[in-house]
N, C-alpha and C positions, 0 to 999 in steps of 0.2 A: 504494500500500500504506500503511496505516495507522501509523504511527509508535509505539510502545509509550508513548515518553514524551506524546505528545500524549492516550494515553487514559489514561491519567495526570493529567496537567491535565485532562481533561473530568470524571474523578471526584474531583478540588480542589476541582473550583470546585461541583460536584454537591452534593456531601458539606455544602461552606460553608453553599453554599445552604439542603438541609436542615435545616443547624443554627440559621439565621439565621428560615427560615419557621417553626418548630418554635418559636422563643424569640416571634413577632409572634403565633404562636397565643396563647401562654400570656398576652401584652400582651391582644390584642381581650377574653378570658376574664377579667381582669383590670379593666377600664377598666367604669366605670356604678362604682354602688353598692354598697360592700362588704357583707358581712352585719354586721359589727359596728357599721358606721353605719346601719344601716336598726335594726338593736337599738339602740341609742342615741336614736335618732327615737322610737321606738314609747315608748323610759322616758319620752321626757318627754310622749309624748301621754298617756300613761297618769297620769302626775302630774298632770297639768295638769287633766285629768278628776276626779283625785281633790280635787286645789282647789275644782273649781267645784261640786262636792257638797259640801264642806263649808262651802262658802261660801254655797248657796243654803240649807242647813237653818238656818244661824248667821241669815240675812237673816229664814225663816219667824220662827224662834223669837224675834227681836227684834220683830217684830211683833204676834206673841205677848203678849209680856210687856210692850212697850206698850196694848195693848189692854188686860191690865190694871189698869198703871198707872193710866190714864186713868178706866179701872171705879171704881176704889181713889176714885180724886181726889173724880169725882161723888157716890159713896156718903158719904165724910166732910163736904163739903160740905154733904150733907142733914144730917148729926149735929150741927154744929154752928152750924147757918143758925136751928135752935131751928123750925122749922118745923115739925115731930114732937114733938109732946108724948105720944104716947099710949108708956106705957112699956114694951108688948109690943113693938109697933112698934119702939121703938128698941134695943130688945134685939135682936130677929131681923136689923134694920139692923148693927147690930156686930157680930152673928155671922157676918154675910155678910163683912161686911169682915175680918173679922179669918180667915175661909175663903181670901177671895181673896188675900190678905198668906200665906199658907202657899202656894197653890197659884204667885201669881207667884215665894215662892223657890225653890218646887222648880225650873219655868223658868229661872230664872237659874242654880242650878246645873247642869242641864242645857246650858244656853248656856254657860257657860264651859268644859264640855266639848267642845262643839262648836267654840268660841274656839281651845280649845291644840290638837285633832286638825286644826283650819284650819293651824292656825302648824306642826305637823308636816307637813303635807302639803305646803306651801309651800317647807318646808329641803328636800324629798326632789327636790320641782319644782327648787330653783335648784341641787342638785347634779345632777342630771340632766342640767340644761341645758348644765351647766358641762363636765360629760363630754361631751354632744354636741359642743361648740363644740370641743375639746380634738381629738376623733377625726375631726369635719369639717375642721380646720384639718391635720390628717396626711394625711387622706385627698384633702386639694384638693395638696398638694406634692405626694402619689405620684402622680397622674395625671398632673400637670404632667412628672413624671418620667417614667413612661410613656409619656406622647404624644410627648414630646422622644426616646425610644428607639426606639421608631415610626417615627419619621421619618427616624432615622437607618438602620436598618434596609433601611426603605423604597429608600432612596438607595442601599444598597449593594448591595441583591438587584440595582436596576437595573443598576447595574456589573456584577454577577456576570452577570447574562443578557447581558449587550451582551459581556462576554467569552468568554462559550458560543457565542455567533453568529459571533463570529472566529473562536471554534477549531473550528467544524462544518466546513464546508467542505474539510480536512485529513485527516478520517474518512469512512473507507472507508463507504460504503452501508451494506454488510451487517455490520462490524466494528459499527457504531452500533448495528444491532438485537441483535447479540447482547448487547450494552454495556448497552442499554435491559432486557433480559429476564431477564439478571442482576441488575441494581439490585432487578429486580421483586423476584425470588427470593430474593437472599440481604440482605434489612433494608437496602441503599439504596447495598453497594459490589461493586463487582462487578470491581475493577481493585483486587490487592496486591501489593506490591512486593517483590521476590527478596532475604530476606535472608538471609548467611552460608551461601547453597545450601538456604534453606528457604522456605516460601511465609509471606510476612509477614500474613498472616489466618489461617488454620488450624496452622502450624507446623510441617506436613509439610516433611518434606525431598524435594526431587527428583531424577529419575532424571538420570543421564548425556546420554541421547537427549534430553533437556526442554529439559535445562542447554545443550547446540549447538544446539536451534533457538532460542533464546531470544538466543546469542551473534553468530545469522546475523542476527539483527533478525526474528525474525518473531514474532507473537502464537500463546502456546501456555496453555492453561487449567492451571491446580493438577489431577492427578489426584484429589486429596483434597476439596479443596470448591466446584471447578471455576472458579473465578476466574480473568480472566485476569491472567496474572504479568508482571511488567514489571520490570527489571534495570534499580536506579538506576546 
């Protein structure tokens, strides 16, 4: 015959167990890549992109604006090499250049537009990074934390099974399945303990006839939420 306190400890250790597999759920769910670091990643690709736009428009537009330095240079060169005497010629010659002297500052100050929007995009880049670095460096301790509760975990459930396989043996066949069918039913306890003449799960109180089979040693359920009741 099944010992009341033995199915008692089988729902200890049941119960433990539960709460223990329930906490290594929320570890597995937990471990990889948070969302806040995969956001943190994504700022600084995102910066990083905005750098190298404005870094490859600042490179056209320097090129740019050498080309017409360079224009500029050639053209003055004719002006005063004296090679040009015809004085329409050198008229339209200075008009030219003094066109291209307008158009390269428009260029440059467009370039130094693109110069300070580079140098903003850069401070947005090294704060980003800096945040990344900041929630990767939290985010590498918690998993180390994790995986060390993990393990712990791990190690205990094994305990707890190796102490289930002791105490099976001790339980009735048939006391187990109903023990099993219960856990199913009532959210994972299916054994409450008799308190002050009341069922210590639902809070019913029970009869007289419960209360003597209960004192003879035998397994009797809660009329109330059908548990079996066990007298500490």
């Amino acid at each position: 015959m099944t010992e009341g306190a033995d199915l008692y400890r089988l729902q200890c250790l049941d119960s433990e167990g539960d709460k223990k597999r329930q906490r290594l759920a929320e570890i597995e769910a937990a471990l990889g890549e948070s969302k806040e670091l995969q956001q943190a990643r994504q700022a600084v690709k995102r910066a990083g992109e905005q750098v190298r736009k404005w870094a490859v428009k600042q490179r056209d537009l320097e090129l740019e604006v050498q080309g017409f330095v360079d224009k500029i240079s050639r053209h003055e060169q004719q002006l005063y090499s004296g090679a040009i005497r015809n004085p329409k010629e050198l008229e339209d010659l200075q008009a030219e250049v003094a066109a291209l002297k307008r158009r390269r500052q428009q260029l440059e100050e467009k370039l130094l537009e693109v110069m300070l929007k580079r140098e903003d995009a850069e401070t947005v880049q090294a704060q980003a990074q800096s945040h990344l670095d900041e929630v990767q460096a939290d985010w590498t301790a918690q998993q180390a934390d994790l995986i060390g509760e993990r393990e712990e975990l791990q190690a205990e459930l094994a305990e707890i099974e190796q102490a289930r396989e002791a105490l099976l043996p001790s339980i009735d066949a048939g006391d187990l399945r109903i023990y099993e069918a219960l856990r199913r039913r009532k959210g994972g306890v299916a054994v409450a303990l008799l308190r002050d003449g009341m069922c210590g799960a639902c809070g019913v109180g029970i009869t007289p006839s419960l209360e003597w089979q209960l004192r003879q040693g035998k397994l009797a359920p809660c009329s109330n939420c059908e548990r079996i009741l066990v007298r500490t």
